[in-house]
VMD Tcl script that draws the C-alpha trace (Angstrom):
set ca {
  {126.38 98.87 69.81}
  {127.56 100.12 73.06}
  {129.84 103.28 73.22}
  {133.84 102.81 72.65}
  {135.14 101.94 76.10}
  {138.12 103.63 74.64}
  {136.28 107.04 74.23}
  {134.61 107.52 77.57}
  {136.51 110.46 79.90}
  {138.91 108.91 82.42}
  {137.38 108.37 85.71}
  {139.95 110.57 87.86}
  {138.14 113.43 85.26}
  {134.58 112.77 86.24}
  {135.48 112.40 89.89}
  {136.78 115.58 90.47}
  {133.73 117.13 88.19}
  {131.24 115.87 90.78}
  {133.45 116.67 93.60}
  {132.89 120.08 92.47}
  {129.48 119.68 91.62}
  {128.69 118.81 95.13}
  {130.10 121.41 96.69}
  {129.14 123.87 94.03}
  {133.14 124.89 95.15}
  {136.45 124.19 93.40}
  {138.18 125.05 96.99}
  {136.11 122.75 98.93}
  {136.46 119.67 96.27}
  {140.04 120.52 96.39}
  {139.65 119.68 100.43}
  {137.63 116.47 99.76}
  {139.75 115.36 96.92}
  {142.88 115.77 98.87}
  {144.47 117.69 96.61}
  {145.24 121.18 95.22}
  {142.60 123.57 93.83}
  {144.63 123.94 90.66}
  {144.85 119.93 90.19}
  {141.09 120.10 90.88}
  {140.56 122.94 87.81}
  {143.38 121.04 85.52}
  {140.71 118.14 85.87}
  {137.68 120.11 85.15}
  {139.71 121.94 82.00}
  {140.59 118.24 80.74}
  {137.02 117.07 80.76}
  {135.86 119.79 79.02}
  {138.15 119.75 76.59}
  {137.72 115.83 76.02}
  {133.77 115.99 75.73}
  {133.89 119.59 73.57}
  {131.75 121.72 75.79}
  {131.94 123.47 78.43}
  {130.24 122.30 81.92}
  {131.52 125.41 84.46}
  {130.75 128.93 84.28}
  {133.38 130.09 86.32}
  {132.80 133.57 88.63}
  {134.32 135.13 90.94}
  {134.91 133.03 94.35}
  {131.82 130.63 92.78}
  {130.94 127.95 89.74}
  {127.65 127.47 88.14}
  {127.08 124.54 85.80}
  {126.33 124.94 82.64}
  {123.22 123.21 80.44}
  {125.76 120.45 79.85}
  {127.43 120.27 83.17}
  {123.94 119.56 85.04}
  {122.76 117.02 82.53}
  {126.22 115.12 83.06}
  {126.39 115.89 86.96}
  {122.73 114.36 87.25}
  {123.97 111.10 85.70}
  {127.55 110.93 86.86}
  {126.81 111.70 90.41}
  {124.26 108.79 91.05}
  {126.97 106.74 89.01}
  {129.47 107.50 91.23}
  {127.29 106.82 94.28}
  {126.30 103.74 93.22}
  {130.03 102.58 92.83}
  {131.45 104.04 95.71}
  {128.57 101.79 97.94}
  {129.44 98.60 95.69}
  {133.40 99.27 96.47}
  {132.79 99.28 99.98}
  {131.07 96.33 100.04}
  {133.95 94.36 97.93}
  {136.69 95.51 100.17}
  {134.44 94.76 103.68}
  {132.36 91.39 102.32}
  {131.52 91.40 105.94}
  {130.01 94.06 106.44}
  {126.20 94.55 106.07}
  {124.92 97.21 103.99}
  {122.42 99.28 105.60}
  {118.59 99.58 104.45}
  {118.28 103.58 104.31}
  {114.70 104.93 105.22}
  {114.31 108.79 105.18}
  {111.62 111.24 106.30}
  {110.66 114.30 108.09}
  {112.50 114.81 111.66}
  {109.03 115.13 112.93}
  {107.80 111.74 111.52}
  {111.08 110.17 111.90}
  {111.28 111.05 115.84}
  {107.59 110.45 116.52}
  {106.44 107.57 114.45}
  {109.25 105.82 113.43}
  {112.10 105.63 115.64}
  {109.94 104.54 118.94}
  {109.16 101.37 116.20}
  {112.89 100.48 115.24}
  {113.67 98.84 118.54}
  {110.76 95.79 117.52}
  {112.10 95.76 114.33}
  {115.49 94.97 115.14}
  {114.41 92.24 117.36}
  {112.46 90.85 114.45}
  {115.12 91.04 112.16}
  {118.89 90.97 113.50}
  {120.41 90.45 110.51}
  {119.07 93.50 109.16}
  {120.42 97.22 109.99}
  {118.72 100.21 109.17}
  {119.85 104.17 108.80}
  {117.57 106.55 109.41}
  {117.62 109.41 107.16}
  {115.89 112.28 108.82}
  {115.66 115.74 106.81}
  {113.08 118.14 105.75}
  {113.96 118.25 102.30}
  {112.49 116.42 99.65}
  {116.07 115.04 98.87}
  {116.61 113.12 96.10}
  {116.92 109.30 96.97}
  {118.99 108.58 93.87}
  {121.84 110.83 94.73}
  {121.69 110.53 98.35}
  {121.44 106.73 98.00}
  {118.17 106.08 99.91}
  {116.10 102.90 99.31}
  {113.32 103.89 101.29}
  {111.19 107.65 101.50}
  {108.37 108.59 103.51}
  {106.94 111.33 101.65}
  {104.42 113.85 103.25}
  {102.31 115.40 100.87}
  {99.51 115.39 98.99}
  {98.17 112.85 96.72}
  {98.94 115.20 93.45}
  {102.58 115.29 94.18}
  {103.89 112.14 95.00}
  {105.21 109.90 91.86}
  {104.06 106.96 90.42}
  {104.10 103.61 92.83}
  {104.31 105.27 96.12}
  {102.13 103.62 98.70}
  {99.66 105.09 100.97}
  {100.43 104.61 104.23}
  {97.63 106.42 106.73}
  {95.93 109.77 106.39}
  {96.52 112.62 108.60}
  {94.04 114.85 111.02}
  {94.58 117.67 113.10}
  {93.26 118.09 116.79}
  {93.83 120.37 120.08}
  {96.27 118.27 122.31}
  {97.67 118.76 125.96}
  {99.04 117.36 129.06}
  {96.30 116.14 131.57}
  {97.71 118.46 134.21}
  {96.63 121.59 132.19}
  {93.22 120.96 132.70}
  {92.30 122.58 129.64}
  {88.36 122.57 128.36}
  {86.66 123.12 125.46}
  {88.16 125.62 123.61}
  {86.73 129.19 123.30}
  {87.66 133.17 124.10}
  {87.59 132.33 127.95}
  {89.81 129.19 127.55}
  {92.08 130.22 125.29}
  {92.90 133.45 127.74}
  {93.84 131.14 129.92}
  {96.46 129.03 127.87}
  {99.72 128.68 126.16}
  {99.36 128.16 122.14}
  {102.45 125.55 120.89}
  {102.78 127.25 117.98}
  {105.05 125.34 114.40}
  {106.57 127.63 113.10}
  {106.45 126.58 109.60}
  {104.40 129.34 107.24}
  {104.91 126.53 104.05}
  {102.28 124.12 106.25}
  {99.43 126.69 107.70}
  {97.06 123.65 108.06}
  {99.14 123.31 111.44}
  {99.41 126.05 112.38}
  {96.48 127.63 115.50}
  {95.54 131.38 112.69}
  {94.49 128.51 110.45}
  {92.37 126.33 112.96}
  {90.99 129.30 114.85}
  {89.89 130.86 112.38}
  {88.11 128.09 110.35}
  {85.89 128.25 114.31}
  {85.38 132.33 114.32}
  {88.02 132.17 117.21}
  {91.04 134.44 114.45}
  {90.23 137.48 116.78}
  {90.60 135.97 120.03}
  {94.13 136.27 121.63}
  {95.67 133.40 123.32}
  {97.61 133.32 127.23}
  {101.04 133.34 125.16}
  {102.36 131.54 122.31}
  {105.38 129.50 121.73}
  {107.07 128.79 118.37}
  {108.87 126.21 117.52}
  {110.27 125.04 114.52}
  {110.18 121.32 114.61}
  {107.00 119.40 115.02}
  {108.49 117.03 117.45}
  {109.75 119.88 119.48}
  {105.68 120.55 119.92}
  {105.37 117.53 121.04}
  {107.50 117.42 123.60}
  {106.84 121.05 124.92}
  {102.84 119.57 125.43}
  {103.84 116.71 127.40}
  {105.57 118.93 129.60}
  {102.79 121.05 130.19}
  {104.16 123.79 128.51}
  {100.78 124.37 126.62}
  {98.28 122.94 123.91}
  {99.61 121.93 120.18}
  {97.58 121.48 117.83}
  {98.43 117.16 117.76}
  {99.01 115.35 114.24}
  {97.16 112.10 115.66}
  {98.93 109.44 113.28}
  {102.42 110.54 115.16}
  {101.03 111.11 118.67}
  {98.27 108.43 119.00}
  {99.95 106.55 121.51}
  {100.57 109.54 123.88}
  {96.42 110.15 123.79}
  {96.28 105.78 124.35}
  {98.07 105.81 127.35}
  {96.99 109.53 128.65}
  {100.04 111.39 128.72}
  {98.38 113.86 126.13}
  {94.40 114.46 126.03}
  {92.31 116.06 123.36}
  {91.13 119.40 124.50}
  {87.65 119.31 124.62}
  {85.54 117.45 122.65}
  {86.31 118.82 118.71}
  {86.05 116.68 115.66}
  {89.45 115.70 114.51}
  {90.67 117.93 111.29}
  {91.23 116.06 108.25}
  {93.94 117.49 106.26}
  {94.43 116.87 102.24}
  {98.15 115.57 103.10}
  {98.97 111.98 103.86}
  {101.79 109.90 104.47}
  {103.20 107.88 101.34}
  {106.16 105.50 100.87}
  {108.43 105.51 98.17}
  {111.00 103.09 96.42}
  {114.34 103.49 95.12}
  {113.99 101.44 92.15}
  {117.60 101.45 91.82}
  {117.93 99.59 95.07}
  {115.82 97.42 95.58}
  {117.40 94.39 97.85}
  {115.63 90.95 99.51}
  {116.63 93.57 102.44}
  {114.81 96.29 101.51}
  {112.11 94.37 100.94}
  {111.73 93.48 103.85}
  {111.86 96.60 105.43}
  {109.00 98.10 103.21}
  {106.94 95.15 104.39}
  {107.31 95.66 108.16}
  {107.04 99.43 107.37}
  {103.60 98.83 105.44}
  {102.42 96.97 108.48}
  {103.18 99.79 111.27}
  {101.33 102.31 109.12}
  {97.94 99.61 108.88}
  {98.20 99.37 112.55}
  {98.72 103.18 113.07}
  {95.34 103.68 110.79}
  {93.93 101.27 113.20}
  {94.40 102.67 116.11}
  {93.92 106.29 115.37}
  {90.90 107.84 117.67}
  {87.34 108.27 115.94}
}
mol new
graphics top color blue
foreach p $ca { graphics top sphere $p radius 0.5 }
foreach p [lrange $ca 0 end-1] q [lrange $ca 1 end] { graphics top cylinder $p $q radius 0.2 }
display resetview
């Protein structure tokens, strides 16, 4: 039998709980709600006092949640979501809801954005957002219907979708004129460098190393803490990255990056998976998956020997 209608907490309650809870700051709700911090605490006192527990532990200038405040944040935060995107759509009928894809900023600037444009032509009816974050956010609460994940095969969840593999190899403009890699080369080059310690499989200690080059010291080295950043810093010239070939493929295709010398490309144990939001899943969304399943066959295609 389905709970008392009667006996759940008034929604004005709940709302200003997760206003809270998203902001981990009874000041800053205060600013979202519109209203005063101590309206904002009168509603967080009321809950508590209608459910029987505490869900705050208050400190100074800052709120924690307690055991019970997660476990009802966790739920009433994707509730909320959820209703706030369905309101929207009652009061604006006419206006389309978009599919929302997220990734990487590296993937999302190098793979899929350059893609979007023969999508839309495709499909006009349909409008995608484009999510890009480094975070592994959490599609539920951020209301995503689409993720692709980077990782390895161990970490992604149940149903995700391969989408293409991932190898590793010595990029750089043509005009460099750089050669097989070795002591005397690498004196004479720039190093494009990402400065990420979390991923050292792309990162030039790693590679150099793995060829008994760890010693040798490079020209210079630039950092740089996006991967698309890289990318665009080697077709400038600015020196040689070490290129993710699933995201820069079609710069090697039509020459306006090389690989340096003649290495074998570095497989990597990560790979590139999509994930639904089972919660949203829409003829829309759908669709989107499709095309996106496509773009990564023809990206495992294409990618060099």
């Amino acid at each position: 039998m389905p709970y008392p209608l009667a006996k759940l907490p008034p929604l004005d309650l709940v709302r200003g709980f997760v206003a809270v809870g998203r902001r981990m700051s009874i000041t800053l709700a205060a600013q979202d709600l519109h209203v005063t911090q101590s309206a904002v605490s009168r509603q967080i006192r009321a809950l508590e006092a209608h459910l029987g527990v505490p869900l705050l532990v208050r400190g100074f200038r800052s709120v924690t949640f307690t055991a019970e405040g997660a476990q009802l944040f966790r739920m009433a935060d994707v509730w909320l979501s959820q209703l706030g995107d369905l309101t929207e759509q009652l009061r604006a009928p006419e206006r389309r809801t978009p599919v929302t894809v997220t990734t990487t900023i590296g993937v999302a600037s190098l793979w899929l954005l350059p893609r979007l444009g023969d999508f839309q032509a495709a499909h006009p009816d349909i409008d995608v957002r484009v999510a890009a974050d480094n975070r592994l956010i959490d599609i539920d609460r951020e209301a995503v219907d689409i993720a692709i994940r980077y990782s390895e095969r161990n970490t992604v969840p149940d149903g995700a979708l391969w989408l293409f593999g991932e190898s590793v190899v010595p990029v750089a403009h043509p005009s460099l004129k750089a050669r097989e890699l070795d002591a005397r080369e690498l004196a004479r080059h720039v190093l494009l460098e990402f400065d990420d310690p979390t991923r050292p499989w792309l990162q030039w200690p790693e590679w150099l190393s793995a060829r008994g080059l760890g010693r040798v010291r490079a020209k210079g080295m630039l950092r740089f803490n996006q991967y698309d950043q890289i990318v665009h810093a080697a077709l400038a010239g600015h020196g040689i990255a070490l290129g993710r070939l699933a995201l820069i493929a079609p710069m090697l295709a039509d020459r306006r990056l090389e690989v340096v010398g003649s290495p074998k490309a570095c497989a990597t144990e990560h790979a590139y998976w999509l994930v639904r939001n089972a919660r949203r899943s829409t003829p829309d969304a759908d669709v989107v998956t499709h095309w996106l399943v496509e773009q990564a066959a023809a990206t495992a295609r294409d990618l060099p020997d």
